[in-house]
N, C-alpha and C positions, 0 to 999 in steps of 0.2 A: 252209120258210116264210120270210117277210120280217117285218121289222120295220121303224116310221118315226118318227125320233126330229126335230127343229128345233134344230141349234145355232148361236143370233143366226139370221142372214136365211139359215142352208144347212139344208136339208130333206138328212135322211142316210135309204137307204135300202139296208138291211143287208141278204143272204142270209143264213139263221141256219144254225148247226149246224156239223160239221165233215164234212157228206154228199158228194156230187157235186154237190148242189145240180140236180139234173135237173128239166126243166121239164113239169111233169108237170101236170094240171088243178087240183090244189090251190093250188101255187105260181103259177104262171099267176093264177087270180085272185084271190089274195093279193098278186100285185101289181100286178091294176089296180086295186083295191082300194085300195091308197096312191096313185097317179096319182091316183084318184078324188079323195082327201080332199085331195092337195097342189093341183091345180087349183082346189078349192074354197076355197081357204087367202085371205084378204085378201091377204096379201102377194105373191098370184100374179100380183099389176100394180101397176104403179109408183102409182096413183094411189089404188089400198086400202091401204098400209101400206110402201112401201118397196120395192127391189127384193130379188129372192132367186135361190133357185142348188140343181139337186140334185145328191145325190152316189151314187152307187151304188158298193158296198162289198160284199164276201162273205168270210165268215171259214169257217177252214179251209184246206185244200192246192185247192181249184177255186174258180175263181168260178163258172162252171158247166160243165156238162160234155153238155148240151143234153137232147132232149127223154127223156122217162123210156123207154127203148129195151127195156129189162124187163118193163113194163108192157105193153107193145106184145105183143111177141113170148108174152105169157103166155096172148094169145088164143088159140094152137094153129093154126092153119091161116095159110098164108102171106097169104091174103085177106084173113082177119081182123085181122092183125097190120097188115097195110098198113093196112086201114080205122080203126084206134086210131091210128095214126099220123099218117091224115091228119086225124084230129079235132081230135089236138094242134096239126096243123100252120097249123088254120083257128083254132082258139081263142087262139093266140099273136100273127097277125096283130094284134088290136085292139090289142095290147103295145107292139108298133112304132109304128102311129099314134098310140095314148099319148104316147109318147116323144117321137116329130115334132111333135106337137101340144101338146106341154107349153108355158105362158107363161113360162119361165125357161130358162137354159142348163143343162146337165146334163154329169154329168162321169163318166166310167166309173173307178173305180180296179178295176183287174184286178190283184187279188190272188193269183193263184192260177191257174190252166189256165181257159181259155176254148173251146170245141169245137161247132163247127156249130149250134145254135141257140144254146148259151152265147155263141159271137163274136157272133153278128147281136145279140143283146141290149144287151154291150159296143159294135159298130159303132153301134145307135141314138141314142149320146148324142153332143152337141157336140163333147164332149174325150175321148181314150180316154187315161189314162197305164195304165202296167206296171210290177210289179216288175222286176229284171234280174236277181234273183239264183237265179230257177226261174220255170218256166211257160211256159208256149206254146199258141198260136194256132194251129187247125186245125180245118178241115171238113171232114168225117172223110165225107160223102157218097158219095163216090166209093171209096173203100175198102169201105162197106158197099152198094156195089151199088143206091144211094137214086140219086135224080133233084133235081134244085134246086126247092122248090116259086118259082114267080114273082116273089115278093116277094121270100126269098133274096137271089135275080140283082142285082134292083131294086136293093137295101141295098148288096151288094158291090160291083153296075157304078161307082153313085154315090161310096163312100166307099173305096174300094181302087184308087184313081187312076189310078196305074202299071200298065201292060199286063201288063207282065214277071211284076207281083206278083198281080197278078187270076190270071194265068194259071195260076202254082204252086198258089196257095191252092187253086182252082177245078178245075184239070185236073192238078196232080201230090198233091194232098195233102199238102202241104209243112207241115211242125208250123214254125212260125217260131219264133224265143224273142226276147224283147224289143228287142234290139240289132237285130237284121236288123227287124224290126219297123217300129222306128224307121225305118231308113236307109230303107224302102223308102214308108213314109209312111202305113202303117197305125195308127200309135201316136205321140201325141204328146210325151211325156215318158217315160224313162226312167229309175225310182228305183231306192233301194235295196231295202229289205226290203218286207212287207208291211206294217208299221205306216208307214214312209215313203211310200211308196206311198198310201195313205191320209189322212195330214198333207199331202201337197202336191195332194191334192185338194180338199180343206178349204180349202188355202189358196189356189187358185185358184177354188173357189167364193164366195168370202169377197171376193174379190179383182172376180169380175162381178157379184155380185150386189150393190156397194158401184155399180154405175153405175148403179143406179136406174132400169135401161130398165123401157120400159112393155110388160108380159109377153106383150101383143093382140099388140101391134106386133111382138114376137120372134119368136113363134109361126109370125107371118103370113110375115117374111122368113124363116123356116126352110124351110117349106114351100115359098116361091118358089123358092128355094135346090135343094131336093131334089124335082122334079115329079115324075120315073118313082117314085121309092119311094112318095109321099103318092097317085100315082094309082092303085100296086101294092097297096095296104092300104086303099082307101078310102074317102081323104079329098078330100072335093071342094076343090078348088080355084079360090082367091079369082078371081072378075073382076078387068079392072083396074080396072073401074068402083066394086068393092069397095073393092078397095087404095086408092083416089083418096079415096075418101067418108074412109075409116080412116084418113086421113092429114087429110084438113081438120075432123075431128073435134076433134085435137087442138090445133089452131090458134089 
């Protein structure tokens, strides 16, 4: 499960436990569930209370280690398992839009392994940092004989830039570990431990959510920013005629 705590203007949004953290239907809506309450939050725009910032955090050895693959397969019949699977795979979408959609920047601290729906979770936010001293990055799809559902593609094509590095991730199943990470522009920060790793998500929440932007306005260039992923999950997309009004609004 998750938990959502506020410290100053950063909304901190824990994976509990010391499990896999797999994203199973509980988990899933336990955490739109805090999306839900941090969007409703005053401070979710500059002009209810100030600007803010989330942080997402997982204690334990994973941040996540993706959808519940146990659960799946407990159905008995390979059909069946596919169909529990692709349930998860449609209930997790609104997760991602959450995310895209959030009024504030968001900052993944990947404490811990990240794995095929765990990364697209991590990829959702603004910033991704990493520990460097254990853990790794991989979608593990392709080893388990799975297909990319759409949105996936979407999250990866947009936020895994580089050919070279899409390509591994995507067609070699390449487990990256935070250093190559880095270099190849999937990760923005590399710390130390997992508590470091965590302190310098803090302190770069701390640090955007002190600019006071107005959360409508963030949300709105986010989505401009990322169109195949918000059209892959979703979310309609502003006119310009929108964006123009949202902008002399504030005038």
């Amino acid at each position: 499960m998750c938990t959502l705590e506020k410290r100053g203007r950063v909304f901190v949004l824990t994976l509990t436990g010391d499990g896999e953290h797999r994203l199973d239907a509980d988990l899933i809506s336990s955490l739109r569930s805090a999306l839900a309450t941090v969007r409703s939050s005053p401070s979710s725009s500059a002009k209810g209370g100030g600007g803010a910032a989330l942080v997402t955090v997982a204690e334990g050895r994973f941040f996540s280690n993706g959808f519940d693959l146990a659960w799946a397969n407990a159905a008995g019949s390979l059909s069946a398992a596919r169909a529990r699977l692709g349930s998860l795979v449609a209930l997790f979408a609104p997760v991602v839009a959450d995310f895209f959609s959030l009024p504030m920047p968001t900052i993944a601290a990947v404490t811990g392994h990240a794995a095929a729906a765990g990364l697209l979770l991590a990829l959702s936010h603004d910033y991704v940092l990493m520990r460097g001293d254990r853990g790794v990055l991989y979608m593990s799809e392709l080893n388990l004989g799975l297909t990319f559902p759409p949105y996936f593609m979407a999250v990866m094509r947009e936020k895994i830039t580089y050919p070279r590095a899409l390509r591994d991730v995507a067609l070699r199943a390449s487990k990256i570990a935070a250093k190559e990470a880095k270099e190849r522009g999937i990760v923005d920060r590399v710390c130390g431990g997992a508590a470091e790793t965590a302190e310098e998500a803090m302190r770069l929440g701390e640090e955007l959510a002190a600019k006071n932007w107005d959360g409508g306005v963030y949300a709105s260039i986010r989505m401009s920013t990322f169109p195949e992923i918000c059209r892959a999950v979703g979310l309609v997309e502003e006119s310009d005629e929108q964006k123009q009004n949202k902008v002399v609004s504030k005038l």
